[in-house]
N, C-alpha and C positions, 0 to 999 in steps of 0.2 A: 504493500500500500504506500507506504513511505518512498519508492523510489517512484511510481504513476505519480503521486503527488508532485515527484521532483521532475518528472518529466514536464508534467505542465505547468509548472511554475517556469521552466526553460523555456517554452514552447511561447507563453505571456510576454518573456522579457525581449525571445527572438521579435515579435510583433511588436512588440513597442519600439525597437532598436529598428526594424523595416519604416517604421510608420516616419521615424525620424529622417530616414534616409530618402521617404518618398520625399515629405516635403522639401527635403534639403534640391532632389531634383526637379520640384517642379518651380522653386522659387530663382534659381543657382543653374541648374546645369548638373548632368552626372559626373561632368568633371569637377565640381566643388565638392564631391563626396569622396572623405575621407574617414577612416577607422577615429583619430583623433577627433573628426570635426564632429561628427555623428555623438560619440561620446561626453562629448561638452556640451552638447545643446538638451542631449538624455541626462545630463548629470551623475554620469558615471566614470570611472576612469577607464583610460582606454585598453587599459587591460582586461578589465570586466568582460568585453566585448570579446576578447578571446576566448572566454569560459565559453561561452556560447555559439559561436561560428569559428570555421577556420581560419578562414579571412574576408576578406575585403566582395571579392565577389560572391559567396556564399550567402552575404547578407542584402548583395544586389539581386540575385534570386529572387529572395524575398520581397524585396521591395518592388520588383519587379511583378509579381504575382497581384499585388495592392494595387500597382497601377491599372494591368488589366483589369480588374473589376471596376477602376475608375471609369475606362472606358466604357467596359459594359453596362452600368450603372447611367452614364449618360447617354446611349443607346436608348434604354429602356423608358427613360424621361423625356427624349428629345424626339422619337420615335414611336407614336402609337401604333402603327399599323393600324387595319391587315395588310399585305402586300396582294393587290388584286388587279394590279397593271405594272407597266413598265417606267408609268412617274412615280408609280409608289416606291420601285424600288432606288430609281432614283431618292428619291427623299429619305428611305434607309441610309444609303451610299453618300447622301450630302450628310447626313447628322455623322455617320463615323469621320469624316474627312475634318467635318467643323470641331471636332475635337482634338485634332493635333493640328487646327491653325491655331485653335485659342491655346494650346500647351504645346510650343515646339520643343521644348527641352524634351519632353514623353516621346516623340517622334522619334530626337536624333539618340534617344535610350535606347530604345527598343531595335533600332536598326543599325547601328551605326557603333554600339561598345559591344565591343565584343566580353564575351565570358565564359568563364572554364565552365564548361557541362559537368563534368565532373563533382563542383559544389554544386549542383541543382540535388537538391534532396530531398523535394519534397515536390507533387506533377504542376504542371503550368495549368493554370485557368482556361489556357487557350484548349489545352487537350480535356474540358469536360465539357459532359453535357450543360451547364448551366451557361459557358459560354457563347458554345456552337449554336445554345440555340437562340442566340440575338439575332443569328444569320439566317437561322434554320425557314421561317415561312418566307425570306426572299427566294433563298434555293429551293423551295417547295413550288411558288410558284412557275418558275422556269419551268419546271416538272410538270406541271399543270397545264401553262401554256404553250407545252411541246419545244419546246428551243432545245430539250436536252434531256436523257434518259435519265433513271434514276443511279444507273451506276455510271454516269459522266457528269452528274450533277457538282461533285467535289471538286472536279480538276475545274469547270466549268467557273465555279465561283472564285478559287484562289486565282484564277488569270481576272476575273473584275476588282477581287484584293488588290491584286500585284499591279496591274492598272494605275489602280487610285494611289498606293504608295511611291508610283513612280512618280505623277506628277507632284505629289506633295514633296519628294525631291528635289525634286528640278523648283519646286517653288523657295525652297528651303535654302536651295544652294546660293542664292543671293546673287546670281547674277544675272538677271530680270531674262531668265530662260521661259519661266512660266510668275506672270503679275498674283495676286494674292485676289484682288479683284476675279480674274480668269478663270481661277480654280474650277470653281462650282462647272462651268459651261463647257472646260475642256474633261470631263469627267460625263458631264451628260454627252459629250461628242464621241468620248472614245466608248463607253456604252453602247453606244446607237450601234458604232460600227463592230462592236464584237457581236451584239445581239442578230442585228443582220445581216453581217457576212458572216463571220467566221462562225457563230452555232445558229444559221437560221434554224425556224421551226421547221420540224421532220415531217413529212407527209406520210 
């Protein structure tokens, strides 16, 4: 009993020391996150910090995990559905985007710092169900209105992912490749054109 208790007493402090780290990247940057800086702002010493992670990326994991719910959390809010057309889904696809204009520190986290897999110890948010399914009735619909079977539905959505993250690159990279302005329209253009050429509807 005595060590479950201690497990999750560890388990609390890990989350707390994430939550510190989240904010630190969404006010700063993940390069203002530091074992030290994290530590001072928890009021702990930074040795502390070791009892409980390995290092430094172990507890970007974590923090990392916090953010995607951030995401999905504003999905859920920003995003009523149902998805019953092709502006609906647009309007899914505009609320994810409009969350890493309002938070680009979150964007260049998640794509851009790299991290040892190996401290990942606990699954990503992204790999459950509770995430997939912020996606789940856009990809349902495709399914519904024949663009795409149900076992090509997956690859189907990650290239309208992969899509939307590239221009949010190119708008990020700051050399007025793509204006901030732009975003939304060039996101509804390349939709259009994955929708009807590359997976038109199947007869």
């Amino acid at each position: 009993m005595v060590k479950v208790n201690d497990q999750k007493k560890s388990e609390r402090v890990k989350q707390y020391f994430a939550e510190i780290t989240r904010q630190i990247i969404l006010e700063e940057g993940e390069e203002a996150v530091s074992i030290r800086k994290v530590a001072e702002k928890a009021g702990y010493s930074f040795a502390t910090i070791y009892n409980h992670f390995d290092n430094l990326d172990e507890m970007l994991w974590y923090a990392r995990n916090l953010l995607i719910k951030d995401v999905a959390d504003h999905l859920e809010v920003s995003f009523k559905g149902p998805v019953e057309s092709v502006a609906d889904l647009k309007k899914l696809f505009h609320a994810y985007a409009k969350y890493y204009l309002d938070h680009p520190a979150v964007f260049r986290f998640f794509y851009f710092r790299s991290l040892d897999k190996s401290q990942k110890k606990s699954p990503s948010l992204v790999e459950t169900e509770e995430y997939r399914g912020q996606f789940a009735q856009g990809f349902e619909f495709l399914i519904r209105a024949g663009y795409c079977s149900p076992e090509k539905v997956g690859s189907v959505g990650k290239a309208l992912i992969y899509v939307i993250q590239g221009i949010l690159s190119l708008q990020f990279a700051e050399n007025d490749a793509i204006r901030s302005d732009d975003v939304f329209q060039e996101i509804d253009t390349s939709m259009d054109i994955l929708l009807e050429g590359l997976i038109k509807p199947e007869s």
